[in-house]
C-alpha positions as CSV (number, residue, x, y, z in Angstrom):
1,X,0.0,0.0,0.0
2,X,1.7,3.1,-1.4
3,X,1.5,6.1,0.5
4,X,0.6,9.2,-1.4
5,X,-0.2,12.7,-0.9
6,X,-3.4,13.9,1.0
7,X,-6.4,15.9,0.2
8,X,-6.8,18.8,2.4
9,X,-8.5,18.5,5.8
10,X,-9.2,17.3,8.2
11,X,-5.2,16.4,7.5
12,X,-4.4,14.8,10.7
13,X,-6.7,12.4,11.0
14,X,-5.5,11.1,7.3
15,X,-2.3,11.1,8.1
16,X,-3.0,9.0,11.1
17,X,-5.5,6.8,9.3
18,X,-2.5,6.4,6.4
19,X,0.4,5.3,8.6
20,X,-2.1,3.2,10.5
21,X,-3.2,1.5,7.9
22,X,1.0,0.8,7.0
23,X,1.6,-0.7,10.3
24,X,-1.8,-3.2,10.1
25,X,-1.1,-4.0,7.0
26,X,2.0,-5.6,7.4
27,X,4.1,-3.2,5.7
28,X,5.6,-2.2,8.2
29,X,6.2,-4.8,10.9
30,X,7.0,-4.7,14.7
31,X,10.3,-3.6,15.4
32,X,10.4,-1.6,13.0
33,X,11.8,2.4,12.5
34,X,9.4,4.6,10.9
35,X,10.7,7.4,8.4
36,X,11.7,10.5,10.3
37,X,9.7,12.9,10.2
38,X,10.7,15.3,7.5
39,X,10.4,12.2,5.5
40,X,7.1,11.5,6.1
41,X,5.7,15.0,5.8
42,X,7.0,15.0,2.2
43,X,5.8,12.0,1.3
44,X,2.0,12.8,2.8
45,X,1.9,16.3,1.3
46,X,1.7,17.6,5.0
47,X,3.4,19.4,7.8
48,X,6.2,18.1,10.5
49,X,3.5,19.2,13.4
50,X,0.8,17.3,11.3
51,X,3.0,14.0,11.2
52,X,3.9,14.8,15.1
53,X,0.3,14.5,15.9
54,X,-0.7,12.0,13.8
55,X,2.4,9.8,15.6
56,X,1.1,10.8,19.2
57,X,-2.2,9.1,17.9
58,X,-0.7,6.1,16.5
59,X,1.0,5.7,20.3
60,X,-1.8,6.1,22.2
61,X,-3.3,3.6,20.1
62,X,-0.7,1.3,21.2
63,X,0.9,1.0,17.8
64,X,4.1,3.2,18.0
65,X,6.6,4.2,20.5
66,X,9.0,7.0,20.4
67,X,12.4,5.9,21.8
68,X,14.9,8.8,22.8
69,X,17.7,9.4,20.2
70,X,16.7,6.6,17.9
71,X,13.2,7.6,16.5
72,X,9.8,6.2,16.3
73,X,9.3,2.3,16.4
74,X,6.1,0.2,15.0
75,X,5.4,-2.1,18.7
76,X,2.2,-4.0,17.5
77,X,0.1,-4.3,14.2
78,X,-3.4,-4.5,16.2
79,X,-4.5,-1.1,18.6
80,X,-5.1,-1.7,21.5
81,X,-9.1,-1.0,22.6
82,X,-10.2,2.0,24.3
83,X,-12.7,1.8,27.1
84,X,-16.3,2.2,25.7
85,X,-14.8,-0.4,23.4
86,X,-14.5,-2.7,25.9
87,X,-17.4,-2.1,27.5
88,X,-19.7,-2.8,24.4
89,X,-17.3,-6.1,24.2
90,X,-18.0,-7.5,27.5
91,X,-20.8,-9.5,29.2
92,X,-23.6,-7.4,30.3
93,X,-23.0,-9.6,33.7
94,X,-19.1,-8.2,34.0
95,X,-20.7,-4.7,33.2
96,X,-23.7,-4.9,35.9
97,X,-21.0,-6.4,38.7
98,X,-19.0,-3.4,38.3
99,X,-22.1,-1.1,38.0
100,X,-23.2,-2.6,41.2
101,X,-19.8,-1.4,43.0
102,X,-20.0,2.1,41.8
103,X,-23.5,2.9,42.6
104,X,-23.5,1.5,45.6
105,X,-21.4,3.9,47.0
106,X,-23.1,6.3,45.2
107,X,-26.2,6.0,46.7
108,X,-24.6,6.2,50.0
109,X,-22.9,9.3,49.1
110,X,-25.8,10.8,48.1
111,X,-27.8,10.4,51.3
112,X,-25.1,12.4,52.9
113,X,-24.4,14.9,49.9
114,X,-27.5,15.5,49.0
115,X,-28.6,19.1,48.2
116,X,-32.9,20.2,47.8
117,X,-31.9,20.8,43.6
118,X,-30.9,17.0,43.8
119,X,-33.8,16.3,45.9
120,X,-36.1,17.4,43.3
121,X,-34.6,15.9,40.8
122,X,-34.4,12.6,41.9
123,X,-38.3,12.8,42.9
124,X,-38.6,14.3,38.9
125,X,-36.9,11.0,37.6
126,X,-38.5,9.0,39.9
127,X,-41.6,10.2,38.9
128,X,-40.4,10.1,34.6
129,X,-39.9,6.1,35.7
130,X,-43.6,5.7,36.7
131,X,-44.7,7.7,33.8
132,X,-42.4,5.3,31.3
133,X,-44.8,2.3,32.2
134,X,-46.8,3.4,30.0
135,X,-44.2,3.3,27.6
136,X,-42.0,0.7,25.9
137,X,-39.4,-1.5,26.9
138,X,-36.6,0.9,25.9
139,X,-38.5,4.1,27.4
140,X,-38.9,2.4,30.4
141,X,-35.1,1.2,30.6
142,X,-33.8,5.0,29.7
143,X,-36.4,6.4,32.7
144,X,-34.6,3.7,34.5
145,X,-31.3,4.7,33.9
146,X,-32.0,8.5,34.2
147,X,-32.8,8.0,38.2
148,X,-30.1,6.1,38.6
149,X,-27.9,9.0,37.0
150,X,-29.9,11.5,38.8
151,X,-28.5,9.5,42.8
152,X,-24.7,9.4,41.1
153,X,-25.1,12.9,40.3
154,X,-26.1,13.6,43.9
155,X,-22.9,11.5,45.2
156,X,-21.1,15.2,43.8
157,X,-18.3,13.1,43.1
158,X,-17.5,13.9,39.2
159,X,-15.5,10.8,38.8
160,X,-18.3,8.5,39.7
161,X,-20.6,10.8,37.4
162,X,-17.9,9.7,34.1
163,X,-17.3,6.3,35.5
164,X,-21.1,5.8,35.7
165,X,-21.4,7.5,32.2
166,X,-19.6,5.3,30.5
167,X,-21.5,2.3,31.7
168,X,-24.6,3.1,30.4
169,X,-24.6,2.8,26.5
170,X,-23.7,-1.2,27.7
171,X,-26.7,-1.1,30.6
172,X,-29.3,0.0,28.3
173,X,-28.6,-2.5,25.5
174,X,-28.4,-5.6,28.2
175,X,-31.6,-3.7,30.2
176,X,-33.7,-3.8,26.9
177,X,-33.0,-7.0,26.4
178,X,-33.5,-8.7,29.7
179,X,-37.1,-6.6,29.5
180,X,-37.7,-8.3,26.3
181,X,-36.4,-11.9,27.2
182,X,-37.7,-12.0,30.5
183,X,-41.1,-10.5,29.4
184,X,-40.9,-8.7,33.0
185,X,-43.1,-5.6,32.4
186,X,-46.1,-7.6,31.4
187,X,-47.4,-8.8,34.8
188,X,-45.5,-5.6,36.7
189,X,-45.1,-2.9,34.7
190,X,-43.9,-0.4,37.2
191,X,-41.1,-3.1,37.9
192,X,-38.9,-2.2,40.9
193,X,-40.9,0.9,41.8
194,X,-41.3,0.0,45.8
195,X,-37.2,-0.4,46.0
196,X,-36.8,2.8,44.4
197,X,-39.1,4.8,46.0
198,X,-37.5,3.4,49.7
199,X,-34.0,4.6,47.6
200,X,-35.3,7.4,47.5
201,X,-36.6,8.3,51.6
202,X,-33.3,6.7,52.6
203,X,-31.4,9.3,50.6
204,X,-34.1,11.9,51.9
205,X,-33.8,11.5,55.3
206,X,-29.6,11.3,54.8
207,X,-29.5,6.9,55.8
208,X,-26.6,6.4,54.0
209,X,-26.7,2.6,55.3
210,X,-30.4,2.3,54.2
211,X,-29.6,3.9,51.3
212,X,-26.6,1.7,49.8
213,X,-28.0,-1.6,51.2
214,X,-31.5,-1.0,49.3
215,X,-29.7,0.0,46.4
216,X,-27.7,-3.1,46.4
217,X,-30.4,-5.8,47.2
218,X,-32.5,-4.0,44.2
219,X,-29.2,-4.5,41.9
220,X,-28.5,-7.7,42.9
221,X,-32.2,-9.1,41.9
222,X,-31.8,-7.9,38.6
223,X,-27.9,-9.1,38.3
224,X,-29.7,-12.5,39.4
225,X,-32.0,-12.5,36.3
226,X,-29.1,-11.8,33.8
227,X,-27.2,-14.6,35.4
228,X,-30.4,-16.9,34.1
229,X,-30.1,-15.5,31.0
């Protein structure tokens, strides 16, 4: 695969995608020096600080590794996943195990961070997630899923909030489904409702104990129908 010049913009992302595509290709195998980069830059019709960038890329992917005084070396031909990549990859078990340890402490952070603005919105959401019965399967799931955001969000811990984040495009998907497999909705639509409204007095009243130990005894009921799966 020859490299050639680019078309204009967006340039580093071609010149990343180029040299990536050298390296999985074979051309250029592990352990191998990449052309410096004045070389490159006049062989992709681009700039040294394009190239730079495009090589910081191709590292972070896990493909390249810039070795003091002797330039750039290919390390592997595959790059390496990201997280939400991994995420989408795994079990919806794995997923829901780990979900289970970070709202968990959540929910008792929340009953002892909670502000009034939470207050009301968790007693919004909660109320969105009795509303959703009406709904479908995946309506229900994202009322679901908004409550639960609304009690990390109330934790005021902004790494819980991202770590929480980037659980849910996996949640949903394995949510949906076990609504659909399991058929659950039809004899109780509002499914769940009585554990989350006591959620939602033990964070009210501040019972961080209450509050973490409902939490967890509703996520492990559901963790229990995915294992049946």
């Amino acid at each position: 695969m020859p490299l050639g010049a680019l078309r204009p913009s967006p340039l580093v992302e071609q010149a990343t995608q180029h040299l990536r595509d050298q390296i999985t290709g074979g051309q250029w195998p592990v352990g191998t020096k990449l052309p410096a980069e004045t070389a490159l830059a006049k062989t992709l019709g681009v700039g040294r600080s394009t190239v730079r960038e495009a090589l910081r890329a191709l590292a972070g992917a896990g493909l390249v590794q810039a070795r003091q005084g002797a330039g750039v070396f290919v390390i592997a031909t595959e790059p390496e996943e990201d997280w939400p990549t991994r995420l989408r990859r795994a079990a919806v078990t794995d997923v829901y195990e780990v979900r289970m340890l970070v709202e968990v402490q959540a929910a008792r952070l929340a009953a002892q961070r909670r502000t009034k603005v939470d207050l009301v919105a968790m007693r919004a959401a909660l109320e969105a997630r009795r509303a959703a019965a009406a709904g479908d399967d995946a309506a229900f799931v994202d009322a679901d899923i908004a409550l639960h955001t609304a009690v990390v969000t109330a934790a005021h811990n902004p790494v819980l909030s991202e770590l929480f984040a980037e659980f849910v495009p996996a949640l949903r998907t394995g949510l949906i489904d076990l609504m659909d497999i399991l058929d659950l909705r039809t004899h109780e639509p509002q499914d769940g409702d009585e554990a989350h409204e006591a959620l939602m007095a033990a964070v009210e009243r501040g019972d961080a104990d209450t509050a973490s130990r409902t939490l967890q005894a509703e996520l492990e009921g559901t963790l229990a129908r995915l294992y049946r799966l």
